[in-house]
C-alpha positions as CSV (number, residue, x, y, z in Angstrom):
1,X,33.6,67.1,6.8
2,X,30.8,68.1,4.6
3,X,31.3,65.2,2.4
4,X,30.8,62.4,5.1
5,X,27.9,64.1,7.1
6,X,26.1,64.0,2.9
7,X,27.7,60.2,3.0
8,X,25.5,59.3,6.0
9,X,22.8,61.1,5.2
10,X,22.6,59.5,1.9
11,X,23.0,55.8,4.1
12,X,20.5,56.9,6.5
13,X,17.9,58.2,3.8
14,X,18.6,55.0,1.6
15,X,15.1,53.3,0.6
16,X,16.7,50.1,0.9
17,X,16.3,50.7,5.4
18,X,12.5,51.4,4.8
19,X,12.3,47.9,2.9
20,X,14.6,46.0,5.4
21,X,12.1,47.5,8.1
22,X,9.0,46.2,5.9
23,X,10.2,42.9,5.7
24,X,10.7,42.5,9.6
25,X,7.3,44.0,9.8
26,X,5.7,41.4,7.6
27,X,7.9,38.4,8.9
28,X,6.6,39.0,12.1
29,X,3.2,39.7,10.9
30,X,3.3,36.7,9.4
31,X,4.4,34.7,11.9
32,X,1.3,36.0,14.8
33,X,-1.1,35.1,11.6
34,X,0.2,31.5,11.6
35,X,0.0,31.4,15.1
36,X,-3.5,32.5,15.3
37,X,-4.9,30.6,12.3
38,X,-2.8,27.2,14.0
39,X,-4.6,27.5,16.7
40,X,-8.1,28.8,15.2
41,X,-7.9,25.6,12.2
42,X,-6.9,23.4,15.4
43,X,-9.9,24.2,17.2
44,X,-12.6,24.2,14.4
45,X,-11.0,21.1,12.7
46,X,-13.7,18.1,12.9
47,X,-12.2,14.8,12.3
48,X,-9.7,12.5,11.8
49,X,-8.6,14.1,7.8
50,X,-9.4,17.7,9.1
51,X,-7.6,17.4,12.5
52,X,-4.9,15.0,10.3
53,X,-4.0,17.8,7.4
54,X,-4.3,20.8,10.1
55,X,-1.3,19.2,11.7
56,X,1.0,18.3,9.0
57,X,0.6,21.4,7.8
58,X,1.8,23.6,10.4
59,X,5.9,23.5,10.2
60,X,5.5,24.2,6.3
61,X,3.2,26.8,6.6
62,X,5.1,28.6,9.4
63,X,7.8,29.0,6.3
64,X,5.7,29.9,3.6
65,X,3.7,32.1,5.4
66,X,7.0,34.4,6.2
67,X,8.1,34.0,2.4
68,X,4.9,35.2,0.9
69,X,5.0,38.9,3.2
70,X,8.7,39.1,2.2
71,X,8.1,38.5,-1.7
72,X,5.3,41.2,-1.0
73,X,7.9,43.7,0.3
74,X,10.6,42.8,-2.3
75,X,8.3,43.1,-5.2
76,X,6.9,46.9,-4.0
77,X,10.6,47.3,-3.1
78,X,12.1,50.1,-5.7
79,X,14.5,48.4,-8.3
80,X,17.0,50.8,-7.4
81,X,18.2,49.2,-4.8
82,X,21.3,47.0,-4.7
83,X,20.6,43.2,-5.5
84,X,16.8,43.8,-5.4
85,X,16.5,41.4,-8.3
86,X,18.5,38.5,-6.9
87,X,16.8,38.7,-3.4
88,X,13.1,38.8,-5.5
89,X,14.4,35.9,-7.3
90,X,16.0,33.6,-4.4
91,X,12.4,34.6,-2.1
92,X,10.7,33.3,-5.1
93,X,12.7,29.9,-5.0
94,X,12.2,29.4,-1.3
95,X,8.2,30.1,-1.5
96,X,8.3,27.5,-4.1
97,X,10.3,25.0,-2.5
98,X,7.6,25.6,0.7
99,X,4.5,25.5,-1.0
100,X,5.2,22.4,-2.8
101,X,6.4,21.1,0.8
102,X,2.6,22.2,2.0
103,X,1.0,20.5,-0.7
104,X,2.7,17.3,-0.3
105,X,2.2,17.2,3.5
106,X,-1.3,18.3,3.2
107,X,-1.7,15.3,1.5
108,X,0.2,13.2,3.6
109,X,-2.1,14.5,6.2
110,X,-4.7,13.2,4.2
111,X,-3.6,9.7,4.0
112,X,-3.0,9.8,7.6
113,X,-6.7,11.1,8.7
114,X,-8.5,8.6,6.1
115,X,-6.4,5.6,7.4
116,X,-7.3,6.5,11.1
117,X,-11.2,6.3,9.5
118,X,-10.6,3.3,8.3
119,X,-8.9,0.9,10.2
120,X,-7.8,-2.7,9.3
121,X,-8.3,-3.9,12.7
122,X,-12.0,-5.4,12.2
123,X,-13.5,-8.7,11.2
124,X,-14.6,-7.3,8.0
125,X,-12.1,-5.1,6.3
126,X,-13.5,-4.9,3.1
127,X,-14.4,-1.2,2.5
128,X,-10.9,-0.2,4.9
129,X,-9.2,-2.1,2.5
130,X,-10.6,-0.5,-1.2
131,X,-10.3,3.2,0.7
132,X,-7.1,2.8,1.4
133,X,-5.6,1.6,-1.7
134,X,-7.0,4.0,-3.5
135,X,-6.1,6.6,-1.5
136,X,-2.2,5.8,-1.2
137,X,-2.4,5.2,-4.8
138,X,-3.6,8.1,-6.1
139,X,-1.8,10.5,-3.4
140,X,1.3,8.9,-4.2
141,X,0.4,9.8,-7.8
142,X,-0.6,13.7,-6.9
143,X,2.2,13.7,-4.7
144,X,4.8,13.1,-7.9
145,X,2.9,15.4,-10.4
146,X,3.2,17.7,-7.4
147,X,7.0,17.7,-7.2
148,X,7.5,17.5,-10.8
149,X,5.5,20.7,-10.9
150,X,7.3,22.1,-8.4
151,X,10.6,21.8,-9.8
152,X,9.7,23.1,-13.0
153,X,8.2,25.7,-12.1
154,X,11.8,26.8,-10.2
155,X,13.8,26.1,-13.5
156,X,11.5,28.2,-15.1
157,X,12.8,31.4,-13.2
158,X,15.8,30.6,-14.9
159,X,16.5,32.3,-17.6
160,X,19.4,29.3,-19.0
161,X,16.9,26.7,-18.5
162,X,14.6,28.5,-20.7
163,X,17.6,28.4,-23.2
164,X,17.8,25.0,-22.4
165,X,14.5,24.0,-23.0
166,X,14.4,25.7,-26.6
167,X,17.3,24.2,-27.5
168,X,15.5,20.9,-26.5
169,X,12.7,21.8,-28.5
170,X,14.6,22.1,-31.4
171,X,15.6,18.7,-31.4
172,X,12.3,17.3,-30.2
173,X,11.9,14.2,-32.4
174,X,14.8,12.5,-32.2
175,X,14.5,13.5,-28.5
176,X,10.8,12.6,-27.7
177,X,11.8,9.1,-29.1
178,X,14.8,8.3,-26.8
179,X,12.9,10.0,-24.0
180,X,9.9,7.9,-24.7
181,X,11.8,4.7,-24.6
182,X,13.7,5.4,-21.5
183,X,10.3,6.9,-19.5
184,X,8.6,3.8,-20.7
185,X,8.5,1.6,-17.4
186,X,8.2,4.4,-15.2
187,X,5.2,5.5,-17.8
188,X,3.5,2.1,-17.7
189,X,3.6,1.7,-14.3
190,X,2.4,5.4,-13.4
191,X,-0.7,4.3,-15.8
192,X,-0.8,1.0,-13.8
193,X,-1.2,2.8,-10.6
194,X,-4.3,4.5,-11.5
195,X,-5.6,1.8,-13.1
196,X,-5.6,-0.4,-9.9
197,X,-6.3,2.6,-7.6
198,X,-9.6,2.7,-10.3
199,X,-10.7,-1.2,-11.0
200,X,-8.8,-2.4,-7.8
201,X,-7.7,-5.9,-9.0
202,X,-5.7,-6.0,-6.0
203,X,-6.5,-3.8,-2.5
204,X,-3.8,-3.4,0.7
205,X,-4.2,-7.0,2.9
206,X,-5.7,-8.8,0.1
207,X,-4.6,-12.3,0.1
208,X,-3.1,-13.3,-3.2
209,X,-1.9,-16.2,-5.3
210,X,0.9,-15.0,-7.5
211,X,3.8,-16.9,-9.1
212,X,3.3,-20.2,-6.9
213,X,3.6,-17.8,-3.8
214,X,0.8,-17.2,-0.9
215,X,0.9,-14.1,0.7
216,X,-0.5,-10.9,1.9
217,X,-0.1,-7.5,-0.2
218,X,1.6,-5.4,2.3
219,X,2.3,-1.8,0.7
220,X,1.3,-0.5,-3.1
221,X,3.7,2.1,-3.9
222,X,3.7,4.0,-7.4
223,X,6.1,1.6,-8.9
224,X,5.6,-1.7,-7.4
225,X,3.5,-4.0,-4.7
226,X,5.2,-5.7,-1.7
227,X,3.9,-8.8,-1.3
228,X,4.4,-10.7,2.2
229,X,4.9,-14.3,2.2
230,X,3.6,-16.7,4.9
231,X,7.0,-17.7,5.7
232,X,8.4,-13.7,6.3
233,X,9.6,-13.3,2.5
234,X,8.6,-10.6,0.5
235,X,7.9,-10.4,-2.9
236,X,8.1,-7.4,-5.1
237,X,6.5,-7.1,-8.2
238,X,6.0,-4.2,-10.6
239,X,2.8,-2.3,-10.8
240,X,2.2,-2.7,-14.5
241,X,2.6,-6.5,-13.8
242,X,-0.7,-7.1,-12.2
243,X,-2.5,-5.5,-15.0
244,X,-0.6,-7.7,-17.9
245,X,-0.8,-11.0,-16.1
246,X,-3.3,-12.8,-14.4
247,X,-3.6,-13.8,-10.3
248,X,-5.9,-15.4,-7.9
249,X,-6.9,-12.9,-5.2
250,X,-8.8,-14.7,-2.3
251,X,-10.6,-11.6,-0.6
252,X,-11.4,-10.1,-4.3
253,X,-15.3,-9.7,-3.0
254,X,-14.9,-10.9,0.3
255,X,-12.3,-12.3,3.3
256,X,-14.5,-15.6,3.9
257,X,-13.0,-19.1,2.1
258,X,-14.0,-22.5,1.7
259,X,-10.7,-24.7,2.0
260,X,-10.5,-29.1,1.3
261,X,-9.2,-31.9,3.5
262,X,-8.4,-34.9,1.4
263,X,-7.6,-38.2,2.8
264,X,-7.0,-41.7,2.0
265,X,-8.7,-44.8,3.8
266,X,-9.6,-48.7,3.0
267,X,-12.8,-49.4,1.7
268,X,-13.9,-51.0,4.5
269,X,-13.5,-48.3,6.6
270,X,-17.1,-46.8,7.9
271,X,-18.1,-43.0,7.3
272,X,-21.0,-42.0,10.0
273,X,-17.6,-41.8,12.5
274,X,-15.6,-40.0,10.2
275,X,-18.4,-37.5,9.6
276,X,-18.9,-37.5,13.2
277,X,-15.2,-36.9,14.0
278,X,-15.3,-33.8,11.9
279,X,-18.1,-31.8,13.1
280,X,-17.4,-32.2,16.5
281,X,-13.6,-30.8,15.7
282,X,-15.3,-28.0,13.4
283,X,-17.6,-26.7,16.5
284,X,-15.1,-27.2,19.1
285,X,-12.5,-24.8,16.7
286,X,-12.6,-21.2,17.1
287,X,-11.3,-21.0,13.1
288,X,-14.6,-22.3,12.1
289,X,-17.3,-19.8,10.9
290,X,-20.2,-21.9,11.0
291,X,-21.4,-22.4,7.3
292,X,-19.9,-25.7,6.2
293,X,-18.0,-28.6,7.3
294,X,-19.2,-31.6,5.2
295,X,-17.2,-34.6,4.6
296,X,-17.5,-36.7,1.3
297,X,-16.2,-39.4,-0.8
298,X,-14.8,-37.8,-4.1
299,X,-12.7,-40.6,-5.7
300,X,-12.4,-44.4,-5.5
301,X,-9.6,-46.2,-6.6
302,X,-7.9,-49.7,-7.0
303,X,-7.0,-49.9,-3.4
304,X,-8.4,-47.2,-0.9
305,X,-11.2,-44.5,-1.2
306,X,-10.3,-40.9,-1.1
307,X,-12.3,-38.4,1.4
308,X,-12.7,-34.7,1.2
309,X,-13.8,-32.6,4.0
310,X,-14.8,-29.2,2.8
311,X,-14.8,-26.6,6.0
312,X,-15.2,-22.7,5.8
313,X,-13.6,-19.9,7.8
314,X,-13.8,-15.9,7.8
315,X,-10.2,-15.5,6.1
316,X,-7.4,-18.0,4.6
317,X,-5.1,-17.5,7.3
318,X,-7.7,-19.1,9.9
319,X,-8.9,-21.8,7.3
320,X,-5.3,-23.1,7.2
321,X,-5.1,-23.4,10.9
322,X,-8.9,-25.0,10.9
323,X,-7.7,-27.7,7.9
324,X,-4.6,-28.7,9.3
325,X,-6.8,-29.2,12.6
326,X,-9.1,-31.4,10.6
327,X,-6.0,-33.4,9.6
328,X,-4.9,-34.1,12.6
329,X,-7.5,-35.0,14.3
330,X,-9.3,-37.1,11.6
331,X,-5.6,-39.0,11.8
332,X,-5.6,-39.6,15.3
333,X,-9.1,-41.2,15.0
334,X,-8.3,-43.6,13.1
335,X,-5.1,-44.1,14.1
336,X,-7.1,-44.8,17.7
337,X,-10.5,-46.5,17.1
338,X,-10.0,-47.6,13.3
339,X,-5.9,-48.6,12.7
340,X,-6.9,-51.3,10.9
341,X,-8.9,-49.4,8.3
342,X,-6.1,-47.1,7.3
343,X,-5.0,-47.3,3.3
344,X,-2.9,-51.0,2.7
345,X,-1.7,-52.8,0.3
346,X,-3.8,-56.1,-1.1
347,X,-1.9,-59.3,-2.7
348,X,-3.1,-63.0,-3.8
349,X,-0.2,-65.0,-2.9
350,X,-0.2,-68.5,-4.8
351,X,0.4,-71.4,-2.4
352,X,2.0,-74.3,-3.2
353,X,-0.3,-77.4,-3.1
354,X,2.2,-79.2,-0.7
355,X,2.6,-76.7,1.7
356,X,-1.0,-76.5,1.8
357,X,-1.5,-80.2,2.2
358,X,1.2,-79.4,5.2
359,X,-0.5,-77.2,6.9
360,X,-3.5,-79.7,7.2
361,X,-1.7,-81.9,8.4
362,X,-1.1,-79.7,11.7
């Protein structure tokens, strides 16, 4: 009887109840500070980033918050107690695991807030556009140093990895070389990616001219660009492409474009309509900006003239849709008032001297 009551006095008096009590302590210490300071940053936070990062922030601070009181408790927890070590160590992987989750949603936050700053949805997206690719470009690269950092970090609390690594070490040349070959691409286009996000050759919604393909560049990821063709295609191209080959991009400086109408007629056919025809279409299209529509003759050949009318709009999307107008109506014209000017074909035909003396004759 004496030996049980000492039995549960010994469970009763065991440090290890005064350090489970710490911990729920602290968890729910913890947990009232995050609830506070939510609603405290939530309050104080002044714009679109601040208010942005505040709120991707909350779910994985509400579980590193907890893990950073518990690995408090477990490291002033006497080593005495059973499994003290592997609960230290297991704490230590979760805090990890959530602090890297905060960092990388602290900048997703980030890219959030600074895209609801700058929004695409104006006339003259020029400055939206360079903020934002170099802001995806260079988050996405923080956000992979972040979780390689992360997970070494966690192998490093093991002591086999360490082993591991040594051993690695060891056989670092031969090793370096096959790594260095195999980590190429994913090397060359990491270095890509801040090379664009730095010079921006290309910037999200620029308009591009790349392998005999018109489009819009639609995402820039860390590895490659999506490209999105007029006709709903999309074209995906490496990163460290755009810095090894060259490309026209169309809103490089700025959005506006100048685009041609080229046309065929007789010589005969007279220009003051023509000219007349086109400016009245240019003013009555909403497509047209206002700075140019000027038609002019830019070739003459054996048969027919060829005209060019040079108009200007605020993008290349709405210069298509103003040339083809152009076309059509500059057609129609002279399909209407001047049919017989249209481009034909001239022939001397030799007639015989007796049909002609035939036809005098009648």
């Amino acid at each position: 009887m004496d030996t049980l009551t000492d039995e549960l006095i010994d469970l009763l008096t065991d440090p290890a109840w005064g350090v489970l009590l710490g911990a729920l302590v602290a968890t729910l210490v913890a947990l009232v500070l995050h609830r506070t300071g939510s609603v405290v940053l939530r309050r104080i936070a002044r714009g679109p980033v601040a208010i942005a990062v505040v709120a991707s922030c909350a779910r994985p601070a509400r579980m590193a918050l907890p893990l950073i009181a518990l690995q408090t408790v477990w490291q002033a927890a006497p080593d005495s107690i059973l499994l003290i070590s592997q609960v230290r160590h297991g704490n230590a992987l979760l805090l990890m695991v959530a602090l890297t989750w905060l960092v990388l949603n602290a900048l997703e936050g980030m890219t959030k807030g600074i895209s609801e700053r700058n929004s695409f949805d104006v006339a003259d997206n020029q400055d939206a556009r360079r903020i934002m690719t170099q802001t995806r470009l260079l988050v996405r690269v923080a956000s992979t140093a972040v979780v390689v950092a992360g997970l070494s970090l966690m192998l490093m609390t093991f002591p086999g990895a360490r082993q591991v690594g040594a051993s690695l070490l060891a056989s670092a040349g031969v090793l370096g070389l096959v790594v260095g070959i195999a980590a190429r691409p994913v090397m060359s286009n990491m270095i890509a990616g801040l090379q664009l996000a730095l010079a921006q050759p290309i910037r999200l919604d620029d308009v591009l001219i790349l392998k005999g393909e018109w489009g819009r560049v639609e995402e820039i990821t860390a590895t490659y660009v999506v490209l999105k063709i007029w006709d709903e295609r999309r074209l995906i191209i490496p990163l460290h492409w755009f810095i090894e080959n060259t490309f026209e991009n169309w809103t490089r400086n700025s959005s506006r474009i100048m685009g041609t109408v080229l046309m065929w007629v007789d010589y005969s056919m007279p220009l003051a309509p023509l000219r007349e025809e086109a400016q009245r279409v240019c003013e009555a299209a909403a497509e047209w900006d206002k700075r140019l529509c000027i038609l002019q003759v830019v070739e003459a050949g054996e048969r027919s003239i060829q005209l060019r009318v040079l108009v200007t709009s605020a993008d290349a999307g709405l210069n298509w849709d103003l040339r083809c107008k152009v076309r059509e109506a500059l057609v129609d014209f002279m399909q209407r008032e001047y049919p017989q000017h249209l481009p034909m074909m001239r022939a001397d035909v030799a007639v015989p001297q007796s049909a002609v003396a035939a036809l005098a004759k009648i």
